[in-house]
C-alpha positions as CSV (number, residue, x, y, z in Angstrom):
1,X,9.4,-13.7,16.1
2,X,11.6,-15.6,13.6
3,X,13.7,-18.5,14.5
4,X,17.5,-18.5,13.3
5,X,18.4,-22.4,13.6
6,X,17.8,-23.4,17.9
7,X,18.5,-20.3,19.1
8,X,16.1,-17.6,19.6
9,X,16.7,-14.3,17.2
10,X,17.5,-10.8,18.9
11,X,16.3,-8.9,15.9
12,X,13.1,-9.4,13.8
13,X,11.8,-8.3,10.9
14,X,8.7,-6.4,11.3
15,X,5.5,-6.8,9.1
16,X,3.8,-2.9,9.9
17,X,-0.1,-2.8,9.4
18,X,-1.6,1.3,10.1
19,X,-3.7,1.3,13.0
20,X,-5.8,4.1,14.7
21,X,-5.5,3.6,18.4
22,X,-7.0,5.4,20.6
23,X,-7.2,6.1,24.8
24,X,-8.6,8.7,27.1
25,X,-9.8,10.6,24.1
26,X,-6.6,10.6,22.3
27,X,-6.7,9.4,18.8
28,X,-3.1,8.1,16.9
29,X,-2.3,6.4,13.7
30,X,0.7,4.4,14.5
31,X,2.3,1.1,12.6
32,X,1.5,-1.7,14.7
33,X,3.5,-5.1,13.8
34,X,1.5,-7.9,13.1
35,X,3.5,-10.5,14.6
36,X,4.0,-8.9,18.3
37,X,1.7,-5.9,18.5
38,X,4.5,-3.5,19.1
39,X,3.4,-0.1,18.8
40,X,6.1,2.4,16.7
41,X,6.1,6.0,17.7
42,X,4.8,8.2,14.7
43,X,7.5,11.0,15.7
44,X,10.8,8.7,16.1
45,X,9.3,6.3,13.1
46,X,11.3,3.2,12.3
47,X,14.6,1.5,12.4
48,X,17.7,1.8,14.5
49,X,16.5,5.1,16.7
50,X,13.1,3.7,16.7
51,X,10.6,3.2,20.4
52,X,8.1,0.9,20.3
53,X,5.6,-0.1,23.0
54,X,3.3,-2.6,24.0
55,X,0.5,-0.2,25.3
56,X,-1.7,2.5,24.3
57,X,-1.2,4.5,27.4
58,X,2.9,4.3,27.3
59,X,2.8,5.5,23.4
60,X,1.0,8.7,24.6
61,X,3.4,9.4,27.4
62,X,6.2,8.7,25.2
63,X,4.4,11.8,22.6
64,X,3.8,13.5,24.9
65,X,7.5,14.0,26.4
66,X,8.5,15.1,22.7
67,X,6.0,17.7,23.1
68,X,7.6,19.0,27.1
69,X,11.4,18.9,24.9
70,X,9.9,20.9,22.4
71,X,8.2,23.5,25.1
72,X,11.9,23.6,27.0
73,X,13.3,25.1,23.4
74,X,10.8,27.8,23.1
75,X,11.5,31.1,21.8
76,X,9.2,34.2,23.2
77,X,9.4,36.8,20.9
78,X,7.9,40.1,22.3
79,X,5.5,41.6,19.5
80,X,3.5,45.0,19.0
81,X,0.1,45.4,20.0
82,X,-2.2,45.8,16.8
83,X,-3.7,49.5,16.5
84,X,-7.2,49.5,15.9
85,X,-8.4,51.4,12.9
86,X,-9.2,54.9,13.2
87,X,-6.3,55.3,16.0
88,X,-3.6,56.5,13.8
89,X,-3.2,60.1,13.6
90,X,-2.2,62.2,10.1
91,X,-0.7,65.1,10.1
92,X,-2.7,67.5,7.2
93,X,-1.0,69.9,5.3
């Protein structure tokens, strides 16, 4: 982290490097800082509204609630069975 006179910064100014990580089977290409290893999510990205972590394992929990908001929001729309060929009737004149 960088150094602003004696006192310890509260922001810092991140140097990302593209990483494949990758835990129970789970492969991610994420931005990784250099300087403190924090992980960025690949779905929130960077800046202001950004998460990072320090683990593997938390990044994946983190995805994976995106993907239970997104299942809350589903739509089910009701759809017609597909006739098979052959199963549609013409009348003949």
């Amino acid at each position: 982290m960088q150094r602003k006179g004696s006192a310890m910064a509260l922001q810092w100014t991140p140097t990302w490097e593209e990483v494949v990580v990758e835990s129970h089977g789970i492969r991610l290409r994420v931005k990784r800082d250099k300087e403190t290893k924090l992980l960025a999510c690949p779905i929130c990205g960077e800046g202001d509204n950004a998460i990072y972590f320090f683990s593997v394992e938390d990044l994946i929990r983190h995805i994976l609630s995106h993907t239970k908001r997104i299942e809350r929001h589903q739509v089910f729309v009701p759809t017609k069975p597909i006739e098979e060929e052959g199963e549609e009737e013409y009348e003949e004149e």
